[in-house]
Structures are given as structure tokens and as C-alpha cells.
PDB file of N, CA, C and O in Angstrom:
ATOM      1  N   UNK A   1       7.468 -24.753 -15.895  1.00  0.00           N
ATOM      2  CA  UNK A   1       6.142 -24.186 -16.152  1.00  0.00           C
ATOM      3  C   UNK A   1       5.427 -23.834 -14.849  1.00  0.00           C
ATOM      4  O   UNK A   1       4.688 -22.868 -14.659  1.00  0.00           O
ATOM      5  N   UNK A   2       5.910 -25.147 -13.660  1.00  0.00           N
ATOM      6  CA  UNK A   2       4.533 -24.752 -12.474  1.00  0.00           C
ATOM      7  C   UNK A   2       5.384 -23.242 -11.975  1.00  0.00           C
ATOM      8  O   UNK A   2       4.637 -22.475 -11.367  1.00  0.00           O
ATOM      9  N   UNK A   3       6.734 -22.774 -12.147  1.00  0.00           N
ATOM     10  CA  UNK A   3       7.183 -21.443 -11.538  1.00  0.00           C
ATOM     11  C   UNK A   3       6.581 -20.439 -11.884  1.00  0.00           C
ATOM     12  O   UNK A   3       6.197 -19.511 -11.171  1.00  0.00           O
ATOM     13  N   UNK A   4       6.413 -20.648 -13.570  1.00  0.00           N
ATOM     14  CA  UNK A   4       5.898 -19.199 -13.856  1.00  0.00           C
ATOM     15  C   UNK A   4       4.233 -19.137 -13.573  1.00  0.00           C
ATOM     16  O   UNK A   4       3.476 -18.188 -13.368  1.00  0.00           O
ATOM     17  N   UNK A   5       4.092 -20.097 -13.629  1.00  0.00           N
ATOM     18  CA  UNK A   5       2.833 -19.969 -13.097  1.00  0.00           C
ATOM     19  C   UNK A   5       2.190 -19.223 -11.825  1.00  0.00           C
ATOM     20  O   UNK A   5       1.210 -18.492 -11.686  1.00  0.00           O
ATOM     21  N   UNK A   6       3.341 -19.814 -10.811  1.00  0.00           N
ATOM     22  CA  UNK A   6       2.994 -19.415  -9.683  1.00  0.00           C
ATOM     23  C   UNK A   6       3.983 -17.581  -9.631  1.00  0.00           C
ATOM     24  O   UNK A   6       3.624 -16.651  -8.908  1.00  0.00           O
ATOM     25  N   UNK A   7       4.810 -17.553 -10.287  1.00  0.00           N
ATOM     26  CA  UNK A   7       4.769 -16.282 -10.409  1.00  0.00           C
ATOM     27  C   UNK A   7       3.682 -15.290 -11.106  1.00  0.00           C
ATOM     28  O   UNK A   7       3.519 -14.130 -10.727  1.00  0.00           O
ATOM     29  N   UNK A   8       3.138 -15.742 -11.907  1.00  0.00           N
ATOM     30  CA  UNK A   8       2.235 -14.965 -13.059  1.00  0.00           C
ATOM     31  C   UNK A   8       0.796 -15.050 -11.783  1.00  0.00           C
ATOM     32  O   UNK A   8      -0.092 -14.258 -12.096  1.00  0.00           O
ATOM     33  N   UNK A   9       0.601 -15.553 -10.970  1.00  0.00           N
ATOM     34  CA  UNK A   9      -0.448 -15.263 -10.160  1.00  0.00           C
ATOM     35  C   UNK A   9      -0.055 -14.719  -8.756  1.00  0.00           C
ATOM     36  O   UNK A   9      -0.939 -14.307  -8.005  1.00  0.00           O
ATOM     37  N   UNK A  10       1.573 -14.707  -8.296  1.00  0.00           N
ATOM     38  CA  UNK A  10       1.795 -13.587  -7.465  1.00  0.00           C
ATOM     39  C   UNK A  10       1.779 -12.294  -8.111  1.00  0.00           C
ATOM     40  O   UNK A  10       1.367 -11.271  -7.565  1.00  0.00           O
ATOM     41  N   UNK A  11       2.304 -12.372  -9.460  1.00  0.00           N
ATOM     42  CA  UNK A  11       2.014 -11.165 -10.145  1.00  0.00           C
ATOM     43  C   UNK A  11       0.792 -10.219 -10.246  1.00  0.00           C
ATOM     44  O   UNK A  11       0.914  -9.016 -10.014  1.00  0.00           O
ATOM     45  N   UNK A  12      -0.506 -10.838 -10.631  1.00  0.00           N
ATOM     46  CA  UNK A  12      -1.652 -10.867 -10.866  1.00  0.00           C
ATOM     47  C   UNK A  12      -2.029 -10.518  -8.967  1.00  0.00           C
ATOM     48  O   UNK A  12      -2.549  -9.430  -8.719  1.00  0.00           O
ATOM     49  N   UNK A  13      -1.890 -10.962  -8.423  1.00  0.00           N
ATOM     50  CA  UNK A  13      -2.125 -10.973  -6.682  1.00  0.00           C
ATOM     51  C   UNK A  13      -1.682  -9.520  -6.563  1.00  0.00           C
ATOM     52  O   UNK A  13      -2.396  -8.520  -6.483  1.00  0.00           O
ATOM     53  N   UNK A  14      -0.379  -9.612  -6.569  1.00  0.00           N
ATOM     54  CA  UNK A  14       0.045  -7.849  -6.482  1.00  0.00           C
ATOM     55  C   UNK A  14      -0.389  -7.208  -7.019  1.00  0.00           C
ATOM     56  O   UNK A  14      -1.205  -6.596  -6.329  1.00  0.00           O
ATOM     57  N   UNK A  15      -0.362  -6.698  -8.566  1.00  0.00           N
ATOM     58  CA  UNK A  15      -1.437  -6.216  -9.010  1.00  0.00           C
ATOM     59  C   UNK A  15      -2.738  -5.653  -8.370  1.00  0.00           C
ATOM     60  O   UNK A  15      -2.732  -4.465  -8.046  1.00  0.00           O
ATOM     61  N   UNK A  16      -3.674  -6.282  -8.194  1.00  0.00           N
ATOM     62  CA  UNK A  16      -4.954  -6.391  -7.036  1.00  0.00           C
ATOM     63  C   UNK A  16      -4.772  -5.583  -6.237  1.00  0.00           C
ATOM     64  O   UNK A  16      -5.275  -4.465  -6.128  1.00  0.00           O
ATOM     65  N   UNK A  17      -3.794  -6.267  -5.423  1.00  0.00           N
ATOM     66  CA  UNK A  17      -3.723  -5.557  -3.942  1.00  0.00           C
ATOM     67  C   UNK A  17      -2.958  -3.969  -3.586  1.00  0.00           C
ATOM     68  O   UNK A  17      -3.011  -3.190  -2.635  1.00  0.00           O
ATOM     69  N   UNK A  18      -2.270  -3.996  -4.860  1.00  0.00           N
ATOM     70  CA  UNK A  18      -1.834  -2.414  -4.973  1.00  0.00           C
ATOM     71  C   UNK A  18      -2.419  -1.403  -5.850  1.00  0.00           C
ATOM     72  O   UNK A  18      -2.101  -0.232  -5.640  1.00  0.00           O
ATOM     73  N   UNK A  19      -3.295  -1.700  -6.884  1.00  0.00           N
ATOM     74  CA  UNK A  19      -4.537  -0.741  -7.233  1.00  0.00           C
ATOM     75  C   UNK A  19      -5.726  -0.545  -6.273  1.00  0.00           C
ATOM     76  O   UNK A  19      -6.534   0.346  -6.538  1.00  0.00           O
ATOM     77  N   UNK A  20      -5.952  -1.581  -4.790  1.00  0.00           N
ATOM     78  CA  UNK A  20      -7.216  -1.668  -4.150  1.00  0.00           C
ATOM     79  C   UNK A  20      -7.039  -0.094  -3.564  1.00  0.00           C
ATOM     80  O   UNK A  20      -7.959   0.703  -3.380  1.00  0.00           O
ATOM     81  N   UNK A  21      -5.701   0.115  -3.340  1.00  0.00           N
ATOM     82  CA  UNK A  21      -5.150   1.670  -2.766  1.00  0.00           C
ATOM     83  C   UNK A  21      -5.797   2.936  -3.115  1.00  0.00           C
ATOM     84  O   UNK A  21      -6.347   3.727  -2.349  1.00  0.00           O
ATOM     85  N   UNK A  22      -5.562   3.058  -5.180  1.00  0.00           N
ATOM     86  CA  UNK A  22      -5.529   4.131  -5.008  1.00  0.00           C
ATOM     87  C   UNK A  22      -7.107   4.765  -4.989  1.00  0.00           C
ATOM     88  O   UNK A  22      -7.141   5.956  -4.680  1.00  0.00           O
ATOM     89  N   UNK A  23      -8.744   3.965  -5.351  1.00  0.00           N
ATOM     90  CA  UNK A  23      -9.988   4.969  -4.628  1.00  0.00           C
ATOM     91  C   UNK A  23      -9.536   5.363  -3.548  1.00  0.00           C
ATOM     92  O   UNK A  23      -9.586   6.593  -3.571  1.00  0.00           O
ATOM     93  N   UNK A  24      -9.043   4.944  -2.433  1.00  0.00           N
ATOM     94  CA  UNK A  24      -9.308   5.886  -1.657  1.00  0.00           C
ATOM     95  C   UNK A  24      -8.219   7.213  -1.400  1.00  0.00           C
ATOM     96  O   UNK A  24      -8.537   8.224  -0.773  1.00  0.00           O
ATOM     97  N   UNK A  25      -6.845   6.973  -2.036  1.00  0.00           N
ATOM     98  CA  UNK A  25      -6.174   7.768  -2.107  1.00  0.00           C
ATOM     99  C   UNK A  25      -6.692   8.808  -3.063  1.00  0.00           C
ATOM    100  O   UNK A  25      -6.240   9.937  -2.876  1.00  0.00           O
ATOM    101  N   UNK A  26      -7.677   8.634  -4.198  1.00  0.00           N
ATOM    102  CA  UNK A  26      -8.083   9.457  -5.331  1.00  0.00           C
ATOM    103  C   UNK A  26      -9.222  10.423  -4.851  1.00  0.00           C
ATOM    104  O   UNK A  26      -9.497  11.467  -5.443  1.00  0.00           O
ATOM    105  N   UNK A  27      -9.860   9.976  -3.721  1.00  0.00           N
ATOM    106  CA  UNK A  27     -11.144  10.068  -2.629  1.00  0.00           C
ATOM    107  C   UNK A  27     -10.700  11.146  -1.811  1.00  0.00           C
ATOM    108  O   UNK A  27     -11.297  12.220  -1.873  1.00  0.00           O
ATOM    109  N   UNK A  28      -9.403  10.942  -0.801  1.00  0.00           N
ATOM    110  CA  UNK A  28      -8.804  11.666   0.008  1.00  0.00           C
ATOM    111  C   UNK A  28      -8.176  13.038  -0.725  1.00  0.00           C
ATOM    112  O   UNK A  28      -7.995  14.076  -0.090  1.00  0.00           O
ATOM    113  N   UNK A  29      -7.930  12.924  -1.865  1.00  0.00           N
ATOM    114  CA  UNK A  29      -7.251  14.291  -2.874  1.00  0.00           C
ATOM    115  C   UNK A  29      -8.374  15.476  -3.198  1.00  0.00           C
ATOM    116  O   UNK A  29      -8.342  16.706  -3.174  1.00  0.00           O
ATOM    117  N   UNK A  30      -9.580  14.285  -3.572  1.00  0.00           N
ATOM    118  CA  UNK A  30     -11.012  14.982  -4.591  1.00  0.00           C
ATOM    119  C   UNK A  30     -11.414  15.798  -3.505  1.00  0.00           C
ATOM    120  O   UNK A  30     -11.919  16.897  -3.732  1.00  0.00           O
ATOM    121  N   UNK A  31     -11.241  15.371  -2.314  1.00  0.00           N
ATOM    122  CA  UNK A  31     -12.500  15.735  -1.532  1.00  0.00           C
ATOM    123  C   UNK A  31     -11.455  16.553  -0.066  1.00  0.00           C
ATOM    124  O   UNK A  31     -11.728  17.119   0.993  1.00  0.00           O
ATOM    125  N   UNK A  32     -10.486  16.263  -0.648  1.00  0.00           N
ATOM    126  CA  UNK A  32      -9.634  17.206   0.653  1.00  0.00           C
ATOM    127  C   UNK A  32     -10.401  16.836   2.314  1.00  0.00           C
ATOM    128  O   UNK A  32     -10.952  17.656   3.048  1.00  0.00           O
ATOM    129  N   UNK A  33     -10.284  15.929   2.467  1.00  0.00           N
ATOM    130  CA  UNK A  33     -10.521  14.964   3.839  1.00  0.00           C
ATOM    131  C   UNK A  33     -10.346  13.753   3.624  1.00  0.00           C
ATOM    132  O   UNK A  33     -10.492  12.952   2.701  1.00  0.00           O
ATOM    133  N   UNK A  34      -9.855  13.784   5.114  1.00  0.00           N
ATOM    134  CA  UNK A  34      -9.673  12.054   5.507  1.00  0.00           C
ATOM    135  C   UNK A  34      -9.808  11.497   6.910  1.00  0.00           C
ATOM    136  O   UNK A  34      -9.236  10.660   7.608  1.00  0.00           O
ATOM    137  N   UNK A  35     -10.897  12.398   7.014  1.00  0.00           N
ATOM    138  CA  UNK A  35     -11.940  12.555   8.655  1.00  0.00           C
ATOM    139  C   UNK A  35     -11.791  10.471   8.398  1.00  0.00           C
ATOM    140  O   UNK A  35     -10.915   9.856   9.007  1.00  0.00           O
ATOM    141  N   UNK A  36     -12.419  10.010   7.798  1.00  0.00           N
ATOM    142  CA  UNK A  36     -12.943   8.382   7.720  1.00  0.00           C
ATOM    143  C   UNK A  36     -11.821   7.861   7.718  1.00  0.00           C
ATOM    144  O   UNK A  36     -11.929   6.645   7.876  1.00  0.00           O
ATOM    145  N   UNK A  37     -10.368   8.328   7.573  1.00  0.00           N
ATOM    146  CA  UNK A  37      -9.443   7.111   7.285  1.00  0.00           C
ATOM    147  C   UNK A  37      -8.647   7.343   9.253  1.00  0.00           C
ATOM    148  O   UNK A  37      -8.265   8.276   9.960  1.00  0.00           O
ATOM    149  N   UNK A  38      -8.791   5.708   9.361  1.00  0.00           N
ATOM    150  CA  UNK A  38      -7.969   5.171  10.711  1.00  0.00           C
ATOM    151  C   UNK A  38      -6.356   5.224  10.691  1.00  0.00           C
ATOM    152  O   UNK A  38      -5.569   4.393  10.238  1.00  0.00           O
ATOM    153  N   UNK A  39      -6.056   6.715  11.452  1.00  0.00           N
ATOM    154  CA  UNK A  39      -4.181   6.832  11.002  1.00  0.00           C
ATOM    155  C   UNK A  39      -3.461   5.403  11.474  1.00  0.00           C
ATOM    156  O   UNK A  39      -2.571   4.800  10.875  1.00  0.00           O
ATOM    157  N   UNK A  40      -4.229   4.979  12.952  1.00  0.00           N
ATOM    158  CA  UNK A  40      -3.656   3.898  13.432  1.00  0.00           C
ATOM    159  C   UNK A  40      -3.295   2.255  12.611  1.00  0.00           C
ATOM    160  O   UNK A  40      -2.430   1.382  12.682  1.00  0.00           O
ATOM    161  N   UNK A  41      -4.515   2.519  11.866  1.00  0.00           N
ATOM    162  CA  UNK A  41      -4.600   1.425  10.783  1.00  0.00           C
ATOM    163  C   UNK A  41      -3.605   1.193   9.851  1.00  0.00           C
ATOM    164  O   UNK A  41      -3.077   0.151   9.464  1.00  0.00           O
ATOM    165  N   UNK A  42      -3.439   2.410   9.549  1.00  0.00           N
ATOM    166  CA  UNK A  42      -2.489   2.348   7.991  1.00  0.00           C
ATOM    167  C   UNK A  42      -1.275   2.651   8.887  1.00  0.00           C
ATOM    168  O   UNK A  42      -0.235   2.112   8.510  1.00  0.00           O
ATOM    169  N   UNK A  43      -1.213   3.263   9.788  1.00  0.00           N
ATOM    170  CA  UNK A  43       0.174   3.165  10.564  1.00  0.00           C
ATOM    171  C   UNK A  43       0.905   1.566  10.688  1.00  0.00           C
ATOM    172  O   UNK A  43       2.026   1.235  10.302  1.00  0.00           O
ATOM    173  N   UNK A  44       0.154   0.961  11.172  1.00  0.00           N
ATOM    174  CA  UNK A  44       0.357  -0.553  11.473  1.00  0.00           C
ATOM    175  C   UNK A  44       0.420  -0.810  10.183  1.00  0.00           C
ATOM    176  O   UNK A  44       1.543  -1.102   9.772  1.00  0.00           O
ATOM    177  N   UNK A  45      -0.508  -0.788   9.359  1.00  0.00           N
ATOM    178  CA  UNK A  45      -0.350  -1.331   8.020  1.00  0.00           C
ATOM    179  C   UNK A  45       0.743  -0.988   7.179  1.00  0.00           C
ATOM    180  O   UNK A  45       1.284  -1.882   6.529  1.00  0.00           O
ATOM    181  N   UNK A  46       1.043  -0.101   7.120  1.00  0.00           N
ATOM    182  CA  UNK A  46       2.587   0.758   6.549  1.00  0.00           C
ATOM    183  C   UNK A  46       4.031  -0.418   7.641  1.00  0.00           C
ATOM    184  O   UNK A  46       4.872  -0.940   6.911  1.00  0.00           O
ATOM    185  N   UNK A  47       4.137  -0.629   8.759  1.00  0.00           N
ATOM    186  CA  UNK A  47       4.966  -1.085   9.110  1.00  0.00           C
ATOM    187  C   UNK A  47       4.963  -2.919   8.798  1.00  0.00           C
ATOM    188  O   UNK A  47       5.883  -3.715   8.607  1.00  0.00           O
ATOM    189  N   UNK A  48       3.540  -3.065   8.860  1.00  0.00           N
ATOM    190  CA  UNK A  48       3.427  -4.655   8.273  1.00  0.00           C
ATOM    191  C   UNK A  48       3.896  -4.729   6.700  1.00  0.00           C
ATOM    192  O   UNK A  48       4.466  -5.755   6.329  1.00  0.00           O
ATOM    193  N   UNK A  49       3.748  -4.038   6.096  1.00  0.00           N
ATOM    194  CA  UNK A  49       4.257  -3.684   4.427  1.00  0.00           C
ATOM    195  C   UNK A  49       5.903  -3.828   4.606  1.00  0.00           C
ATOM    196  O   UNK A  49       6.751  -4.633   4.220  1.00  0.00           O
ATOM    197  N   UNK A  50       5.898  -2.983   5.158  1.00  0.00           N
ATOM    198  CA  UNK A  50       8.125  -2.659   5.181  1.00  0.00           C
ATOM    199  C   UNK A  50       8.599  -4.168   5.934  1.00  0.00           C
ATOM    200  O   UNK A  50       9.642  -4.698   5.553  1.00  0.00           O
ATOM    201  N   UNK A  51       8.000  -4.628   6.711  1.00  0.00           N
ATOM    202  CA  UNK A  51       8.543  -5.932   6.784  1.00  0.00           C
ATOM    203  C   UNK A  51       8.361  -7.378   5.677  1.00  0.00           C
ATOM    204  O   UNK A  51       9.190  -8.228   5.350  1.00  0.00           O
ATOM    205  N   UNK A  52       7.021  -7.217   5.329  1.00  0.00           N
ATOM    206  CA  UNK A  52       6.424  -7.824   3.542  1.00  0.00           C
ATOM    207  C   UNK A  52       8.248  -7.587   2.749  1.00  0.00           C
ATOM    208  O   UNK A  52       9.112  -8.363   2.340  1.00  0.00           O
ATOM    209  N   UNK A  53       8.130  -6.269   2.849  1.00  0.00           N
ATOM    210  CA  UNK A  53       9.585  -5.804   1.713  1.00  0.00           C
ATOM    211  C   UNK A  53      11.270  -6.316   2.248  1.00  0.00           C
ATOM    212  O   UNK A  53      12.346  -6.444   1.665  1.00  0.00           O
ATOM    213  N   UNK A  54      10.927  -6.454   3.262  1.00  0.00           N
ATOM    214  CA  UNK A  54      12.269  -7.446   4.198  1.00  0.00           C
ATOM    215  C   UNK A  54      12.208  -8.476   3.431  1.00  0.00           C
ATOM    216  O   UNK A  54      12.947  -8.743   2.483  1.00  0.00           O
ATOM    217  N   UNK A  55      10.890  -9.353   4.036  1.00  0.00           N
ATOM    218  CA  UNK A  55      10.859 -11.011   3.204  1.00  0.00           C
ATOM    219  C   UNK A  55      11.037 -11.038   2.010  1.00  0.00           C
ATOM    220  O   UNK A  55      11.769 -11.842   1.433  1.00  0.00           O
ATOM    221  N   UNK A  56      10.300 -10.042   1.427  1.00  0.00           N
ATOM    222  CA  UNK A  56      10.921 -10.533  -0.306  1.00  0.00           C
ATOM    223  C   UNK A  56      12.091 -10.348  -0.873  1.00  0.00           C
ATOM    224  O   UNK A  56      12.376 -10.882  -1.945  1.00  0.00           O
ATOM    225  N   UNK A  57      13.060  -9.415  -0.088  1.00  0.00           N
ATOM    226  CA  UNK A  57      14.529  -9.012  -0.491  1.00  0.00           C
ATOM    227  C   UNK A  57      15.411 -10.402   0.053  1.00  0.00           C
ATOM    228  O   UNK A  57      16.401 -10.970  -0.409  1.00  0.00           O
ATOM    229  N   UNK A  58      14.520 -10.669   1.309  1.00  0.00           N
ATOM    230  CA  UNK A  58      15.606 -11.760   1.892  1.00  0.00           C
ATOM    231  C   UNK A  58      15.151 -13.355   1.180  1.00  0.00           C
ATOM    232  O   UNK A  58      15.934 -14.294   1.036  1.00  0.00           O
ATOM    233  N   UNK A  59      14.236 -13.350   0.942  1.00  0.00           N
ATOM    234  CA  UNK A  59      13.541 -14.709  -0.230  1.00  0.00           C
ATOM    235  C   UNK A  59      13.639 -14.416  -1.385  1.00  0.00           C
ATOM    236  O   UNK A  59      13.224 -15.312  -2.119  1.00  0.00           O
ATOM    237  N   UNK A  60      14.229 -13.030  -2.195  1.00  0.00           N
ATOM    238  CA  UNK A  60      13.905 -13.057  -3.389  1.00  0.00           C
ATOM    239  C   UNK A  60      12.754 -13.062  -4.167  1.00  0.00           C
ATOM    240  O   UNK A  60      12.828 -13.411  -5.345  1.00  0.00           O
ATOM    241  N   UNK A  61      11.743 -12.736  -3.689  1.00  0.00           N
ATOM    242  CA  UNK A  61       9.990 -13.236  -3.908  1.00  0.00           C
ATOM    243  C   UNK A  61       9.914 -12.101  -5.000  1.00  0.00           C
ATOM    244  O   UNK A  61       8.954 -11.389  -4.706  1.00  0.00           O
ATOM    245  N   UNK A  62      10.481 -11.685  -6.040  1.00  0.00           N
ATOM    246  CA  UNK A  62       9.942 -10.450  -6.085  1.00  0.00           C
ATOM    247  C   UNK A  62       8.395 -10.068  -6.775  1.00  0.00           C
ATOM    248  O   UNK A  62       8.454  -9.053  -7.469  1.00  0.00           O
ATOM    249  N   UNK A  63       7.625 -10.425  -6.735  1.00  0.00           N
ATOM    250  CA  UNK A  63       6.247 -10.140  -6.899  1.00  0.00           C
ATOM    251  C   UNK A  63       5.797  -9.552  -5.612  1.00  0.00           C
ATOM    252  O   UNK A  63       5.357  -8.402  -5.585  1.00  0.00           O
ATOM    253  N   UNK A  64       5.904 -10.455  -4.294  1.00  0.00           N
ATOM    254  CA  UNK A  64       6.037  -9.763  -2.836  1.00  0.00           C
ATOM    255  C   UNK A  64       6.560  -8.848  -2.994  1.00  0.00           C
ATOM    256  O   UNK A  64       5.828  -7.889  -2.750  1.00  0.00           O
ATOM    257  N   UNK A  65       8.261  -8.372  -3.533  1.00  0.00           N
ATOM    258  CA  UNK A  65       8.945  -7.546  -3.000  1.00  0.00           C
ATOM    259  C   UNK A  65       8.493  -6.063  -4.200  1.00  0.00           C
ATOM    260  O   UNK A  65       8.951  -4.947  -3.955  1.00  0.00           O
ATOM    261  N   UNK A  66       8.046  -6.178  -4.800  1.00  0.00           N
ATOM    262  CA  UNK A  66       7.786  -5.082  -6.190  1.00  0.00           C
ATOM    263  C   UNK A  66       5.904  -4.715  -5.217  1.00  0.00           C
ATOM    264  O   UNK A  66       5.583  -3.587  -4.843  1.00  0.00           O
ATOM    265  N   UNK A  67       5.307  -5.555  -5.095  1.00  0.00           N
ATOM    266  CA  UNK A  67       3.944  -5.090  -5.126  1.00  0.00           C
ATOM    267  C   UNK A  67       3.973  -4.182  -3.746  1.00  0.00           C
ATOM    268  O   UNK A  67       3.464  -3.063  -3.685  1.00  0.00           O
ATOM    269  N   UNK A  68       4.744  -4.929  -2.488  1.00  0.00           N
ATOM    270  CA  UNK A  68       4.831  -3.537  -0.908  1.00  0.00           C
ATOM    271  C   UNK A  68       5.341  -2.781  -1.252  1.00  0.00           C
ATOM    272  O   UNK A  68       4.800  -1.740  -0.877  1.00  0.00           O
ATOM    273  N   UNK A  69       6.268  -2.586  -1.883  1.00  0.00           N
ATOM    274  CA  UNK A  69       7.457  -1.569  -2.367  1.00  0.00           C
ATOM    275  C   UNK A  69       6.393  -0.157  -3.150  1.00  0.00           C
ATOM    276  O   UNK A  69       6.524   1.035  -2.871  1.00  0.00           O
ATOM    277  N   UNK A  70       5.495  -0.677  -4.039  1.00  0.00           N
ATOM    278  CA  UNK A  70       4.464  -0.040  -4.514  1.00  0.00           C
ATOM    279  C   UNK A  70       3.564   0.593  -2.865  1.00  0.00           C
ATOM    280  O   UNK A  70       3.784   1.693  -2.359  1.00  0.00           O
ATOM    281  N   UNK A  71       2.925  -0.088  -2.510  1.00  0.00           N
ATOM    282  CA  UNK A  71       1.884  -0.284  -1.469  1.00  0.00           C
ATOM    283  C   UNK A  71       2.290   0.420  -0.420  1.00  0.00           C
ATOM    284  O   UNK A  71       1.755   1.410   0.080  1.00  0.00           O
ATOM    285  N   UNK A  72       3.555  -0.301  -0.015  1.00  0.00           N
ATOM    286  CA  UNK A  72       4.438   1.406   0.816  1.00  0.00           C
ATOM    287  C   UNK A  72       4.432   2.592   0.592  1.00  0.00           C
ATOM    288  O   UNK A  72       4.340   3.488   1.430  1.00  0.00           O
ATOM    289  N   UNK A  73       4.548   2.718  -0.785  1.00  0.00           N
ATOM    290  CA  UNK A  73       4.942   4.145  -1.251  1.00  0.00           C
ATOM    291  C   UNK A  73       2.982   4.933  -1.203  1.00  0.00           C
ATOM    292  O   UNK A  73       2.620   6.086  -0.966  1.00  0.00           O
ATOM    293  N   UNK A  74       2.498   4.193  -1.403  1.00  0.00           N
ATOM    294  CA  UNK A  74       0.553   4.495  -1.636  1.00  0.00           C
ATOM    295  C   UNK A  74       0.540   4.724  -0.107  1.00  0.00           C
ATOM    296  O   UNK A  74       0.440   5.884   0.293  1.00  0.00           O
ATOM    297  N   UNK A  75       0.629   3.773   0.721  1.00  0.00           N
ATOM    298  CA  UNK A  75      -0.222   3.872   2.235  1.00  0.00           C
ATOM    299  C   UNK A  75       0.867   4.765   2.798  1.00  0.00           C
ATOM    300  O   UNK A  75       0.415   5.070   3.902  1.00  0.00           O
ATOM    301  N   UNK A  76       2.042   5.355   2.667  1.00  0.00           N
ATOM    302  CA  UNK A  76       2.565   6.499   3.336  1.00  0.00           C
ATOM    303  C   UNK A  76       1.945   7.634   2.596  1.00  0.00           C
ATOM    304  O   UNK A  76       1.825   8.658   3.269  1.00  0.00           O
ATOM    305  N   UNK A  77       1.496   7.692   1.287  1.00  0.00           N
ATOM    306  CA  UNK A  77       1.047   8.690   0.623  1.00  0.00           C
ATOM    307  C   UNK A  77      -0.580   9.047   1.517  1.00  0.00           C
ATOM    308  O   UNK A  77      -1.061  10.118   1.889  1.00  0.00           O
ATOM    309  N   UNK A  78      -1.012   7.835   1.610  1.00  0.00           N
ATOM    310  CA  UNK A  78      -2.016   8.208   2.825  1.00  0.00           C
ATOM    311  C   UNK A  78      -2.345   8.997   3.742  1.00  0.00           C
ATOM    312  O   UNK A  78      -3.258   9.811   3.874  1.00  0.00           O
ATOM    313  N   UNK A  79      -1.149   8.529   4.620  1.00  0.00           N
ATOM    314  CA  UNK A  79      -0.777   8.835   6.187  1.00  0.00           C
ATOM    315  C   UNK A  79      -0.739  10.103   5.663  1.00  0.00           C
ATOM    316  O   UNK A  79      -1.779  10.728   5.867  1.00  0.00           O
ATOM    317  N   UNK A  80       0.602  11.032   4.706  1.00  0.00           N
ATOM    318  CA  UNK A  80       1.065  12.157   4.773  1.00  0.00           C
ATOM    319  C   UNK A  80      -0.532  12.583   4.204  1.00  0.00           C
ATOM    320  O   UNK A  80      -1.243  12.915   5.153  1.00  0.00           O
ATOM    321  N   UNK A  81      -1.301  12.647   2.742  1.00  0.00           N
ATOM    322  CA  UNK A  81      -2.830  13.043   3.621  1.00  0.00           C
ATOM    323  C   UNK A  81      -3.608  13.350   4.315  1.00  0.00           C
ATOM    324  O   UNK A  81      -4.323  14.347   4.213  1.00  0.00           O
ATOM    325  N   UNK A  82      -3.615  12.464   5.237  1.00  0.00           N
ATOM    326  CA  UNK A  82      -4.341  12.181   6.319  1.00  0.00           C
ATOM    327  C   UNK A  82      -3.463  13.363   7.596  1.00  0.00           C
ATOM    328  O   UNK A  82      -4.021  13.910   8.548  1.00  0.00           O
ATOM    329  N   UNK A  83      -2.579  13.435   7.360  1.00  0.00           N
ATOM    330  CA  UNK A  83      -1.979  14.643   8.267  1.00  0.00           C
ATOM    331  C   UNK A  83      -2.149  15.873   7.746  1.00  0.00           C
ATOM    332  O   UNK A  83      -2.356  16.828   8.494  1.00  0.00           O
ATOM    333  N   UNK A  84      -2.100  15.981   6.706  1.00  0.00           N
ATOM    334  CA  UNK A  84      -1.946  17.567   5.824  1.00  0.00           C
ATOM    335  C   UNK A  84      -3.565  17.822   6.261  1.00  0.00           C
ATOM    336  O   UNK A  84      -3.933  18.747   6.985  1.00  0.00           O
ATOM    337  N   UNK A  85      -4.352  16.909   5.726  1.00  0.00           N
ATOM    338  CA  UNK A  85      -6.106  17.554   5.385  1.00  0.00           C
ATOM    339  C   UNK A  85      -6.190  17.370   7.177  1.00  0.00           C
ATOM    340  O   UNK A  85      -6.262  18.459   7.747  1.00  0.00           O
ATOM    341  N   UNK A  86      -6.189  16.309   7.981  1.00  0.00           N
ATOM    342  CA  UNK A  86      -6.548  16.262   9.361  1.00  0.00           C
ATOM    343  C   UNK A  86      -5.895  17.929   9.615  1.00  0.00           C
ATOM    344  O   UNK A  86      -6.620  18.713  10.228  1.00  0.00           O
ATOM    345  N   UNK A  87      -4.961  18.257   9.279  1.00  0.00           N
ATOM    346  CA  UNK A  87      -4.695  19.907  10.113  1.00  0.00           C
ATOM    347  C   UNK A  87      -5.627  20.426   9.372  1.00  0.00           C
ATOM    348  O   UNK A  87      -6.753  20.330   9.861  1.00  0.00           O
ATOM    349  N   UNK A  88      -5.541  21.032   8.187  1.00  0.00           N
ATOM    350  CA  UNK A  88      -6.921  22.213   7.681  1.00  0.00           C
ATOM    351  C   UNK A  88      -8.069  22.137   7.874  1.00  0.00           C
ATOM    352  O   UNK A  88      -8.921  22.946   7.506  1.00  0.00           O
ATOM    353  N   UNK A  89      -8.257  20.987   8.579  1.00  0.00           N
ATOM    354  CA  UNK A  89      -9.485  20.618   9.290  1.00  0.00           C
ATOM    355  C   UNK A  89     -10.001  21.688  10.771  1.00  0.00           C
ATOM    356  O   UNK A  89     -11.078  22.220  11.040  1.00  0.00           O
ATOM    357  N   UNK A  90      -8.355  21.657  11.661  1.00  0.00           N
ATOM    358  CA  UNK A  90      -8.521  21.908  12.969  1.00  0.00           C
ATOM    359  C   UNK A  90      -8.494  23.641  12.996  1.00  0.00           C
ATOM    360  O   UNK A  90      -8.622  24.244  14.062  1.00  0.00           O
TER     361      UNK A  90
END
């Protein structure tokens, strides 16, 4: 019982932390800018994620390994954003 437990609230955790993504990805589409978003940020943050997705393949975690796997795929969806609108900008 205490497993699923503690899975059913990594579950619930992931969850969270990979819908917190998409306002601003929905933000960056509506409004065709992403003057406010820090490339450096989500750069780092995109490479702290792909290692998240190391640990959970190599621990088996998969609530870890399903929720970066998501979160990766969102914060590169970012970046490529954030490059497309940063040019029609210049």
C-alpha cells in the first residue's frame, strides 16, 4: 500500500509540474512573442530535465521518468518559440 501511495503522489507531482508549462507555452503561440521568456533559463532547464530522464530510466522511477519526458518535449517546444518569434521580431 505505502508504494502506491508514494507512486500515486509522484504521479499527482508530475502531473503539476508538467501542466505548470503549458500558460506560458499557450501565451507564447496567442501572442506571437517571447521577448519575456529567458532562452538561458529554459536552456539549462531543458538539460537539467534530460538528465531527470537519465535517473528515472536508470532507477526505474517512472513517474520521474514519464513526467521530464513530457516537460522535455514542452520546454524544447519553448526554446524552438522563442527562436522562431525572437527572429520576426528582428
Amino acid at each position: 500500500m505505502e508504494k502506491i501511495m508514494t507512486d500515486i503522489l509522484g504521479y499527482i507531482s508530475a502531473t503539476l509540474t508538467t501542466i505548470a508549462f503549458l500558460p506560458q507555452i499557450i501565451k507564447t503561440v496567442q501572442t506571437k512573442s517571447a521577448k519575456d521568456v529567458s532562452m538561458g533559463m529554459f536552456v539549462l532547464f531543458t538539460i537539467g530535465v534530460f538528465l531527470w530522464i537519465i535517473y528515472g530510466i536508470l532507477t526505474k522511477t517512472y513517474p520521474v521518468l514519464i513526467a521530464n519526458a513530457v516537460i522535455f518535449c514542452l520546454a524544447l517546444a519553448q526554446i524552438i518559440l522563442k527562436i522562431k518569434y525572437d527572429r520576426t521580431v528582428k
